[in-house]
N, C-alpha and C positions, 0 to 999 in steps of 0.2 A: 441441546435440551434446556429448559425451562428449571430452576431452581425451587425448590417445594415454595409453595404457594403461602402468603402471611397471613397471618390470624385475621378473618374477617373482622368488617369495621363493624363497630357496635353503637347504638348512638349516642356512647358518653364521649366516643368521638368527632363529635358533628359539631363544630362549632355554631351555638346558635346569636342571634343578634345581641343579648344582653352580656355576650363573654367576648364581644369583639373590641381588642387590643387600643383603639381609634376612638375616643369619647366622643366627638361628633357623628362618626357614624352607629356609635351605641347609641346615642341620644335621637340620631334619625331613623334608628331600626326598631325603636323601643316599642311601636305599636304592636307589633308583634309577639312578644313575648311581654307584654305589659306587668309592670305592679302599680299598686296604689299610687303612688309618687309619682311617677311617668303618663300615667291616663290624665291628671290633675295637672303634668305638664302639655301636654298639648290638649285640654280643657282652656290653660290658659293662651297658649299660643289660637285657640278657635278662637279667642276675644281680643287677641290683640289685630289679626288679620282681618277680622269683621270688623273692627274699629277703624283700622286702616284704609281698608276700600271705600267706608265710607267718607271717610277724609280724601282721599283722591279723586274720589265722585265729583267734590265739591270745586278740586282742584282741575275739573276737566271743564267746570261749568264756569266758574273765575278768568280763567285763560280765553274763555271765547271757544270751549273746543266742543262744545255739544254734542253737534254737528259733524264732527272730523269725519268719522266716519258715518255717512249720508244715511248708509242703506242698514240693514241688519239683517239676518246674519251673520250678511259678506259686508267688509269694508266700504265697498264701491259696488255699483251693480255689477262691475265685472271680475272679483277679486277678492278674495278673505284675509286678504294684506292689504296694505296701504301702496298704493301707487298714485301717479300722476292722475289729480282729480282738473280738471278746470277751474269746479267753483270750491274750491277747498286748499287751504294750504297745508304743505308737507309738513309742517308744525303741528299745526292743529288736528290735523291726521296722526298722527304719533302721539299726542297726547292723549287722541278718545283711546285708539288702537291699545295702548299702553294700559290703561287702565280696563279695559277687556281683559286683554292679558292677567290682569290679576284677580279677574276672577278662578282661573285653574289654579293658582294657589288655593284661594278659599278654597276649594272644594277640594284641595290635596292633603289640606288640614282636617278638615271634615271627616273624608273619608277615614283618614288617620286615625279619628275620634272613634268612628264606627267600628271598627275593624281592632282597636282596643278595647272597647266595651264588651264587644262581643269573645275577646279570647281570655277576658279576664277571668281568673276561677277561684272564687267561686264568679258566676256572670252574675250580674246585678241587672234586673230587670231597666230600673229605675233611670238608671243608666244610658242604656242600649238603646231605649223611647229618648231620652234626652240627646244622644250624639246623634239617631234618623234626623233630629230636627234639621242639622248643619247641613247635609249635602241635596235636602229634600227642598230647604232654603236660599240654597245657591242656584240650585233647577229654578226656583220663583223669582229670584232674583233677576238670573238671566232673562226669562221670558219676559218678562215686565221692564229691564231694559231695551229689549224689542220694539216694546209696547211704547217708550218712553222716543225712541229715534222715528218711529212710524208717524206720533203725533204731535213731528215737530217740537219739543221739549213743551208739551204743555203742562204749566206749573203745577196743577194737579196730579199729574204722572210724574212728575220730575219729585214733589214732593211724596211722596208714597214708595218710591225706589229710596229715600232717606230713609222714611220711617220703617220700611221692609229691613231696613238692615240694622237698625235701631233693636226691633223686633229679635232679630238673629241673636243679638250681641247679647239680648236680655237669657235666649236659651241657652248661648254659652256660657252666660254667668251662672247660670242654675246649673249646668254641667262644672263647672268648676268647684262650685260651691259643696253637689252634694257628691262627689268623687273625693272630699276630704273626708265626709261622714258617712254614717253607716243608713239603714234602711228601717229601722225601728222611728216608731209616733214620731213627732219633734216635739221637743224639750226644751221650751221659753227659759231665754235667759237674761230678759227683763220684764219688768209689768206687763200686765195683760193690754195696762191702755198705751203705755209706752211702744208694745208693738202696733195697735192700732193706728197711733200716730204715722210710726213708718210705714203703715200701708196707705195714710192719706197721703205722706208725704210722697210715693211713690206714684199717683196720683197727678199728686201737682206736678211734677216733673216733666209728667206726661202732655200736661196739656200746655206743660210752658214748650214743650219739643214739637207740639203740632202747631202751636201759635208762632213757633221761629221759621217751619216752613211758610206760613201764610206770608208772614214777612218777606223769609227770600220772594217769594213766587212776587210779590207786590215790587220789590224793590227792584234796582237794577241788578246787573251781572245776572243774565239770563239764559246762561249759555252760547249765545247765537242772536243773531238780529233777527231771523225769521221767527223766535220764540214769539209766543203771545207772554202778556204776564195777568194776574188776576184783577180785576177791576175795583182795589177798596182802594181808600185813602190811605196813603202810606202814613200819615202820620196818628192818623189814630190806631193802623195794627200796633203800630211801634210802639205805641205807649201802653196799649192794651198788653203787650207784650211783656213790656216795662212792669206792671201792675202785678203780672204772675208772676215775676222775678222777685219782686219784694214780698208774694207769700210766702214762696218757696226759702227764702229765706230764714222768713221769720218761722215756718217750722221746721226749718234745721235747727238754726238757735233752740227751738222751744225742745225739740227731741235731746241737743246736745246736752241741755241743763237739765232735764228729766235725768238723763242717764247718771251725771255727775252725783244729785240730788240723792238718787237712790241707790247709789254707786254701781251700779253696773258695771261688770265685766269691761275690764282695762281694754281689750280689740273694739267692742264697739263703743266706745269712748272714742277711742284714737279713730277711728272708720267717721263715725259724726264731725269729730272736728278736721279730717280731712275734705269730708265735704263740703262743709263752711269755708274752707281755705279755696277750695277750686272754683266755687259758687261765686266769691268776693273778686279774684281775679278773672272770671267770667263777664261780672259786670262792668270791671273796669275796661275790658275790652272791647266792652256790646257798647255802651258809651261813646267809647273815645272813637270804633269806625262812626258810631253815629255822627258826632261833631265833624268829625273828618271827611263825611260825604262817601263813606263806604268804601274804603279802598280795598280792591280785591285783597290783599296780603291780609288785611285783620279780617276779610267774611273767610277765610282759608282758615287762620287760626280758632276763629270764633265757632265755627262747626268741630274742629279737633276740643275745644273747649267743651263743648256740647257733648261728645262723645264721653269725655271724662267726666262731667256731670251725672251723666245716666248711668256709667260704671262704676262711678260711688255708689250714689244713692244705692242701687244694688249693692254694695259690697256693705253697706250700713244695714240696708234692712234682715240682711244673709246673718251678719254679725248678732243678730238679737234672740236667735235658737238653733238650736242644735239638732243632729239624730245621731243616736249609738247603734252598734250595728246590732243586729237580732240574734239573738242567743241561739246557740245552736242546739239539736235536742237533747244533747249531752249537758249543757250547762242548765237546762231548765227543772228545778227542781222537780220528781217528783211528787205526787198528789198524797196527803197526809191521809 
């Protein structure tokens, strides 16, 4: 016979993921039982793996691997792996392949985002519309990489699968940003025109990141020999290029000394002059591949440069106001 039966379990006995013993796997379980701190952790991890693919993108197209894999969906027309192609090598095949591959991270991060937003409690709306963007992004992502193998990497496609993910990395910084704050107005925490400035300057960034595609698409490193590339003169996008570089500059400088000027909050002080820092080492880079006849290794860094550019400037203009959270109807005074 059977021993009288133990006290049923209850569920202060359930061990859930934020009480597991393992910091790595508390830290990979955290969507789950999410706080404040944790959802704003992989917020930031959504911006760092948007940043990254898009750097590997660049590193598929550098390499010569465009191409690797021919077809899309599958690999090869016969295979959603890499195998023995004819006209392809098993390098170059493992390279596109490989960065495929990193799309199911992005969108494991994503999800991650969603599925934290939504168990957060109280849920934040604001929130929950911000992390849809990450895995609704990586669905566009992928198709448009489709889009991008079907039409031969043409430089139009090839550039618009950058700026799609440029796009991404801009919702995961606003996912970062307002997963520190609450959901109440926002609340400037510099001048009125000092913010306007960062929204020109935000702006400029922009069209200095669509005029660097024109560039690639113009330049070499095309991916593939079969690529077409776009028909302008290389030397005048380049300089035209060159030209938004020195606005974008001179209104970081002009925003950074606004701020000093009218003292502004010590974060975006430091957020401005870190941008000025990445922007200055940006140039010396876009320069020296230029003199140097573009060598794949600096257009590889020069786009990881790029990426950090447009994650400042975000992190600058983020830095210039605030929201607190919304009072709840207990703290909101009654009416006199």
């Amino acid at each position: 016979m059977e021993g009288p039966a133990g006290p049923a379990r209850t569920i202060d006995d359930v061990k859930v993921p934020a009480d597991h013993p393992n910091p790595v796997v508390r830290s990979l379980l955290s969507f789950w039982t999410p706080t404040a701190e944790s959802m704003r952790g992989w917020a930031l991890a959504s911006v760092v793996v948007n940043a990254g693919i898009a750097v590997t993108g660049a590193g598929v197209r550098v390499t010569g691997s465009g191409l690797g894999c021919p077809t899309w969906p599958r690999c090869t027309p016969d295979s959603f792996v890499p195998v023995a192609h004819p006209e392809t090598s098993m390098l170059n095949m493992a390279v596109e392949f490989g960065n495929r591959l990193l799309t199911f991270l992005v969108l494991a991060v994503g999800v991650a985002c969603v599925v934290s937003a939504m168990r957060m409690a109280p849920r934040r709306v604001s929130l929950v519309r911000l992390a849809w963007l990450q895995p609704a992004g990586v669905l566009a992502q992928a198709l448009w990489g489709g889009l991008v193998v079907r039409t031969a990497l043409n430089p139009f496609t090839v550039g618009m699968h950058f700026l799609i993910s440029i796009g991404l990395v801009a919702a995961c910084w606003m996912l970062y940003a307002r997963s520190g704050e609450g959901d109440a107005p926002p609340v400037r925490l510099a001048h009125r025109d000092i913010r306007r400035l960062g929204h020109v300057l935000v702006g400029a960034v922009s069209v200095l990141l669509v005029l660097g595609v024109v560039v690639t698409g113009t330049g070499p490193h095309s991916g593939d020999l079969r690529a077409s590339r776009f028909d302008f003169d290389m030397e005048a996008v380049a300089r035209l290029h060159a030209d938004v570089v020195y606005l974008v500059v001179g209104l970081t400088f002009a925003l950074l000394l606004a701020l000093h000027v009218t003292d502004a909050p010590r974060a975006a002080r430091r957020a401005a002059l870190a941008l000025l820092g990445v922007e200055l080492a940006q140039g010396v880079i876009g320069y020296t591949q230029y003199f140097l006849a573009v060598p794949a290794a600096l257009v590889l860094l020069h786009v990881f440069g790029s990426t950090l550019v447009w994650i400042a400037t975000l992190r600058t203009v983020t830095s210039l106001r605030t929201r607190q959270p919304v009072p709840s109807p207990a703290q909101v005074p009654a009416p006199v």
